[in-house]
Each structure stands twice: as structure tokens, then as C-alpha cells.
N, C-alpha and C positions, 0 to 999 in steps of 0.2 A: 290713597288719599282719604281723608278722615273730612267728617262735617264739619269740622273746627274750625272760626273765624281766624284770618289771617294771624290774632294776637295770641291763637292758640284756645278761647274761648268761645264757648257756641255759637257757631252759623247767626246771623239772624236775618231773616229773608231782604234782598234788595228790590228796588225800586223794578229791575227786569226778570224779576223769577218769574216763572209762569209768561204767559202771553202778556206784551207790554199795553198793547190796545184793550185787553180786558183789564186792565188793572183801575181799578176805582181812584186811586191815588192819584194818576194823572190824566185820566179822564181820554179815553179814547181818541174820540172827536176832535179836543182838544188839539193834542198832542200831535196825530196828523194835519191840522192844520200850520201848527207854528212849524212844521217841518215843510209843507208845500209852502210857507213866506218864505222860510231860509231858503230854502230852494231857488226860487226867485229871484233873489235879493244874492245868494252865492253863486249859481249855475242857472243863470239864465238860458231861456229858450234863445238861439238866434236866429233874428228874423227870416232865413234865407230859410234854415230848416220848417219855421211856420207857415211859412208859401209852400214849402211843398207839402206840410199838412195836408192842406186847407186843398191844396192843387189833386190830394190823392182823393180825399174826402168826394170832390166832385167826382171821382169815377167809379163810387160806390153802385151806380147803375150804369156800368159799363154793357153788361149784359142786355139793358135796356133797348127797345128799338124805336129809332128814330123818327117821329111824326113829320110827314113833309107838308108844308104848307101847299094847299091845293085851290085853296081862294082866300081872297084878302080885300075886301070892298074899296077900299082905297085904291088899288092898282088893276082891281079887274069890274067892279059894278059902273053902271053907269052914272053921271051924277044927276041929282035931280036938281030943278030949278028951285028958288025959294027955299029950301028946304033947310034949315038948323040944325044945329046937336045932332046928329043922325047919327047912332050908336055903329061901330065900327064889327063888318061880322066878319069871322075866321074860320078855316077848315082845315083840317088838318087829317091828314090818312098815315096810315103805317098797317101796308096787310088786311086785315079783316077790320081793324079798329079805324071808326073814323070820330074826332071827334070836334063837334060843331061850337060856337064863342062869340057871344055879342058883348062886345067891350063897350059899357055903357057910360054915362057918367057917376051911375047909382051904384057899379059894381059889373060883375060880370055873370052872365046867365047862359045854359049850355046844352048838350046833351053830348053821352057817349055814343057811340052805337057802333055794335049790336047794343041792345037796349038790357041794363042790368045794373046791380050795386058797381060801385067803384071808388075810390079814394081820388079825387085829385087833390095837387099840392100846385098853388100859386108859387113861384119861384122867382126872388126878385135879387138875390145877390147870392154871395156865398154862407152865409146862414139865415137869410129870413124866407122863411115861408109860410105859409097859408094856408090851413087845410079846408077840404070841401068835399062834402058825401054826395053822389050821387044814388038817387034813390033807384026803384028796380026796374023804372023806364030809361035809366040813364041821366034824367034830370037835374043838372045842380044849378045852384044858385049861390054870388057870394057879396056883402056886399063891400068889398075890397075893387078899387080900381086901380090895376098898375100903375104906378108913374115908372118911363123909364125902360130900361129894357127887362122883361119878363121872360118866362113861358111856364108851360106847364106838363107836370107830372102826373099821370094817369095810371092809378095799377087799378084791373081790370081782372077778378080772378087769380087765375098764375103769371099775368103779363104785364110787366112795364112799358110803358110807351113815354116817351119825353118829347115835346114837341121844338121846334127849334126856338129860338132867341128872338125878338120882335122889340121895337122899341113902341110902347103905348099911344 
């Protein structure tokens, strides 16, 4: 087979020689874009397959270990008389990791323990979350207050810890 354009006259490069995404002609970016709208708009996602997306997505910390709620002032503290707004405190254990939560109206203020950096993640639906450093006492502070039902994700080191489900 010879270079020769189909009319028998030299080749002259098309629009797909070379990598089509590197081509300056139609622009990268571009070009992936108006193909994820065709996409869309031709072969859509269907919703049953997007559940269970979304359903595997949560088991991303499957490996994770379960924080058991181990106090909850509401169901286990005494109440006091007179008393207002009384910020709501929580505890939570899994193994060595315990970690402690006063669900304020200002937000939420904490500690891991054992005492050390960690990452938590406020967790309030199937995509929004909320991050928050614990410093190298375990200290955090956020000022996000759940509405709803929450909980919280704790890596700790090499350990995930996810705490159960609570409505605020």
C-alpha cells in the first residue's frame, strides 16, 4: 500500500493522524468534553447502575473498623436542672482507638486517643464531607455542626476507624 491519497495524490495528514487528543486542531479538552455530552445525551448512565455506584463507593472502607458508640449524653448522662443548649458529648471506641465529640451549636470539638495526628472526615450523606486535622494531642476542632444523621471517619496512622450513624 503506497502514501497516496485515495484520488491517487499525496497523503495529506487527517484530522486523527497522530494522537487525536494531542492534536491542536481540535483541541483536547475540547473534544473529550463534547464526547462525554454525546455520551450523556446517547448512552446514558441508568439510575439503578448509579446506586450501586454510589452503594460500592461507600464500601471504599470496608476494611475499616467499626467505632461502637460507648456514651451518648442524651441516653446515658444525667440531666441537669435549669440548664440550656447543653452541648451533646459522644464516645466512641474500636480496640485501642477511642474517640471523644461534643456536638456543639458552634460545631464540633474532640479528641482521638491514644493521642496523635489524624485526619477526621465529618460524613453527612453519600458525597459531602468535611475534613478535620487533629493535631499531635489528638485535638480537633470544627466549625461544622451536623444537621441530620452523621458520623465520623478517623484515619489514625495506618487505621481507619468509622464511627456508627447518629442523627444530630
Amino acid at each position: 500500500m503506497s502514501d497516496d491519497g485515495i484520488d491517487g495524490g499525496p497523503a495529506r495528514p487527517g484530522p486523527f493522524d497522530g494522537d487525536p487528543l494531542d492534536d491542536e486542531e481540535f483541541g483536547g479538552d475540547v473534544l473529550e468534553e463534547e464526547l462525554r455530552q454525546a455520551a450523556v445525551v446517547l448512552d446514558p448512565v441508568p439510575p439503578q447502575l448509579r446506586q450501586l455506584a454510589v452503594d460500592a463507593f461507600a464500601l471504599h472502607d470496608l476494611d475499616a473498623r467499626i467505632a461502637e458508640l460507648t456514651f451518648d449524653s442524651l441516653v446515658d448522662a444525667i440531666p441537669v436542672r435549669g440548664a440550656a443548649d447543653v452541648p451533646r458529648m459522644l464516645t466512641f471506641t474500636a480496640g485501642e482507638v477511642t474517640v471523644d465529640v461534643e456536638v456543639t451549636g458552634e460545631g464540633l470539638i474532640g479528641q482521638v486517643l491514644p493521642p496523635g495526628p489524624a485526619r477526621i472526615e465529618v460524613l453527612g450523606g453519600p458525597r459531602t464531607t468535611v475534613p478535620l486535622t487533629a493535631d499531635d494531642m489528638g485535638r480537633f476542632a470544627g466549625d461544622v455542626r451536623p444537621a441530620g444523621p452523621f458520623a465520623l471517619r478517623v484515619r489514625t496512622g495506618g487505621e481507619t476507624v468509622v464511627t456508627e450513624w447518629l442523627r444530630a
